[in-house]
C-alpha positions as CSV (number, residue, x, y, z in Angstrom):
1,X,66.6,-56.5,43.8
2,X,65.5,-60.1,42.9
3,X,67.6,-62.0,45.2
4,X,66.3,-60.4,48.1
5,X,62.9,-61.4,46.7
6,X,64.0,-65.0,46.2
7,X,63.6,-66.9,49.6
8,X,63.2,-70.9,50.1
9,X,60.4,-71.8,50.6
10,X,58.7,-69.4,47.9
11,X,56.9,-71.2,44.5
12,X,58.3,-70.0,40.9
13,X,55.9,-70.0,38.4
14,X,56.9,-70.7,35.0
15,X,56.3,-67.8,32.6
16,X,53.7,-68.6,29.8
17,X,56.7,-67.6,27.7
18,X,58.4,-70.8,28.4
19,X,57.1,-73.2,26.0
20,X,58.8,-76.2,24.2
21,X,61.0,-76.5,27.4
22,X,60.0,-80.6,28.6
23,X,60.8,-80.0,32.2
24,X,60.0,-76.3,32.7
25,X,56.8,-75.2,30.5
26,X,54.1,-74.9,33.2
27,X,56.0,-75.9,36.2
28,X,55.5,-74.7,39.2
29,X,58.5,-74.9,41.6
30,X,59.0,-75.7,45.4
31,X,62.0,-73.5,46.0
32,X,64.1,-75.6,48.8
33,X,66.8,-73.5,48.9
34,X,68.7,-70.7,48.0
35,X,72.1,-68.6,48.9
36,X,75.1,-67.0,47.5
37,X,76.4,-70.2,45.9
38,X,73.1,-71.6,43.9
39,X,69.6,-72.3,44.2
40,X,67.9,-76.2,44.5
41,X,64.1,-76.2,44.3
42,X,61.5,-79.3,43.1
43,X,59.1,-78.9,40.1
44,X,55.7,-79.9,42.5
45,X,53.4,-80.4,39.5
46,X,54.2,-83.0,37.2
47,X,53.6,-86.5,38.1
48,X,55.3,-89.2,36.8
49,X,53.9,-92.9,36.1
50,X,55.6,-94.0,38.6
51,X,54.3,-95.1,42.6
52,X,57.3,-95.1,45.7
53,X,56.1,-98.9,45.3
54,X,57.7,-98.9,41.6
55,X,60.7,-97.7,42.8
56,X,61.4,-99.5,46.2
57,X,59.1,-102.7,47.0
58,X,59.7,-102.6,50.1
59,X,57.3,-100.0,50.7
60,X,53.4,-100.8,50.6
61,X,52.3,-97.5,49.2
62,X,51.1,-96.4,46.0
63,X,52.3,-92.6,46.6
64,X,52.6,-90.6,43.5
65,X,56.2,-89.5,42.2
66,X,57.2,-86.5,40.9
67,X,59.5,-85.0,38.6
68,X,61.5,-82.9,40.4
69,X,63.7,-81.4,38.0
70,X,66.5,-82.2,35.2
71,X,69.2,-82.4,37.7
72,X,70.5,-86.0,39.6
73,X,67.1,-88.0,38.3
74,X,67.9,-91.5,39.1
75,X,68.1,-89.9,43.0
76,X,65.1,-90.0,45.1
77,X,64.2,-87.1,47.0
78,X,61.3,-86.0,49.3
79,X,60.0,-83.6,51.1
80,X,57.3,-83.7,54.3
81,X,55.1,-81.7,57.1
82,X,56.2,-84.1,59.7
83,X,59.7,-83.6,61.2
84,X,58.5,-84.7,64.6
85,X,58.4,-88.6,63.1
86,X,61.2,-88.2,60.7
87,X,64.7,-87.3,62.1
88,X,67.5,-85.0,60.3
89,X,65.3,-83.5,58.3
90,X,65.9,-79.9,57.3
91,X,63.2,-77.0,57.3
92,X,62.7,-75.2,54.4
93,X,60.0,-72.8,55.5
94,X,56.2,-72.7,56.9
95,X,56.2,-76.6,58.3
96,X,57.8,-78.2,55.5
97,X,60.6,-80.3,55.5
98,X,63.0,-81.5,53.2
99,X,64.6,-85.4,53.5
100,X,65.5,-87.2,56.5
101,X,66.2,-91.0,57.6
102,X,65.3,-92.8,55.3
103,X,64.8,-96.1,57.1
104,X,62.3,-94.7,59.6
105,X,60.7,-92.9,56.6
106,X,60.4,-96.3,55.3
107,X,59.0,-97.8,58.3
108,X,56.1,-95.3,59.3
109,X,55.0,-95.4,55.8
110,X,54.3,-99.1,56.1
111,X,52.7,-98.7,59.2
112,X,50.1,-96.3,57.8
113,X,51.7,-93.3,60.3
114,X,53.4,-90.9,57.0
115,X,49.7,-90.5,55.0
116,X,50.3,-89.2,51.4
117,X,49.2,-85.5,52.5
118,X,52.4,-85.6,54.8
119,X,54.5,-86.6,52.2
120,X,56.1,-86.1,48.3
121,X,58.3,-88.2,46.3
122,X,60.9,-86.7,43.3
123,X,62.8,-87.9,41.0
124,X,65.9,-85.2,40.3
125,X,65.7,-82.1,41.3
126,X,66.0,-78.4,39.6
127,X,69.3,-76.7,40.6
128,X,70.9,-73.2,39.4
129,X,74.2,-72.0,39.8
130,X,75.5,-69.3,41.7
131,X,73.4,-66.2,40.2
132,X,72.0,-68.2,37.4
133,X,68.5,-68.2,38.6
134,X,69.0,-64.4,39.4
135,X,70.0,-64.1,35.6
136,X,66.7,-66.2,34.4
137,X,64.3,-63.6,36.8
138,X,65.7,-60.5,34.8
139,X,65.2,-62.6,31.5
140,X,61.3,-63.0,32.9
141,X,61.9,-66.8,33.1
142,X,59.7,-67.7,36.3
143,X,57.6,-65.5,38.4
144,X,57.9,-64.9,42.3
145,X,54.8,-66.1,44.3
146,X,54.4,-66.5,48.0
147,X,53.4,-70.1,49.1
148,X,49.8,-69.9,50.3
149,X,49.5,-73.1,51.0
150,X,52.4,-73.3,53.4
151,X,53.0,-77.2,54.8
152,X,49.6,-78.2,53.0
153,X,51.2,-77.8,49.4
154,X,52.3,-81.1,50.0
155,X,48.8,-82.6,49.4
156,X,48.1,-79.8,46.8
157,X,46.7,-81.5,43.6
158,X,48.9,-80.9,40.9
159,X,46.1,-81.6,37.5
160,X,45.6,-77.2,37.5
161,X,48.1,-75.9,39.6
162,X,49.6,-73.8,37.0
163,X,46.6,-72.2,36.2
164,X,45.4,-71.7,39.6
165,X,48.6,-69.9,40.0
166,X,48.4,-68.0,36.8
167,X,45.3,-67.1,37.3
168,X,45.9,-65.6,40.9
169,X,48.4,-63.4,39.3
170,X,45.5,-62.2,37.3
171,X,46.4,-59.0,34.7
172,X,48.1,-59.7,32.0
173,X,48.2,-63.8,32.7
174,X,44.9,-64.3,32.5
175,X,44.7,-64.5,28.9
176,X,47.3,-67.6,29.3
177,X,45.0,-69.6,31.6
178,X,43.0,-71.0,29.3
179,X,45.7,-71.2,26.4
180,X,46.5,-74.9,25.1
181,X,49.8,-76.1,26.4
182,X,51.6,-75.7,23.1
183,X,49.7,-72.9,21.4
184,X,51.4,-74.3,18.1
185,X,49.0,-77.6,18.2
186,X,46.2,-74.8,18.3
């Protein structure tokens, strides 16, 4: 059954299939969280243009952000690897964290102690109703991976992570590694 393979804390890879979709074609999502009532999850390899330092100048950093997903994108969000310096964060699986004080976040990032490794930025995030992701799995939407990398996928670079991914699942997707991002332009 595909909910039982669903679990937060797993990555869903976006089938080759998807392609003209802006926030989904090649993503690779963080899922943060799922149950009965819905699913929230962050897309963990597309960068924006944007620095945390763009966003809030009060913090001397030029860490990356990322596009989370479609939903609530004038939100910040974040997720980390250190819950021992942030407080109220929430465990999502393997020694990553999602959110937390903010302030304090703030804080140990200007005073060098939360290191772009232990740390990443989003703008929005990707949410799905009750059963809706379910319903996109039998439609062969996304594809369910382990995370690997556990609490280091933080510091993951994002330039090939589809295709690394893809080209884990070897088989059939291997073809799709080295396919242009809109065949079409081809």
């Amino acid at each position: 059954m595909i909910s039982e393979k669903l679990k937060k804390g797993y990555l869903l890879i976006a089938e080759p299939s998807i392609i003209g979709d802006l926030s989904f074609n090649r993503s690779v999502i963080l899922l943060a969280d799922h149950n009965q009532d819905g699913s929230v999850g962050f897309i963990m390899n597309k960068p924006l243009k944007y620095t945390i330092n763009d966003l809030i100048p009060e913090i001397n950093a030029n860490f990356k952000i990322f596009n989370g997903g479609p939903v609530e994108q004038d939100n910040l969000y974040f997720i980390h690897n250190i819950p021992d310096l942030i407080p109220n964060s929430i465990e999502i699986s393997n020694g990553i964290y999602w959110g937390g004080d903010f302030d304090s976040t703030k804080d140990l990032i200007n005073t060098g102690q939360i290191k772009k490794e232990n740390i990443r930025f989003f703008l929005g995030y990707t949410g799905w109703e009750e059963e809706q992701l379910e319903k996109e799995m039998k439609a062969n939407s996304w594809i369910i991976a382990k995370n690997n990398y556990e609490n280091k996928i933080i510091g993951k670079s994002t330039i090939h992570f589809w295709k690394e991914q893809i080209m884990e699942l070897g088989g059939e997707y291997l073809i799709w590694s080295n396919a242009p991002e809109n065949p079409y332009l081809n």
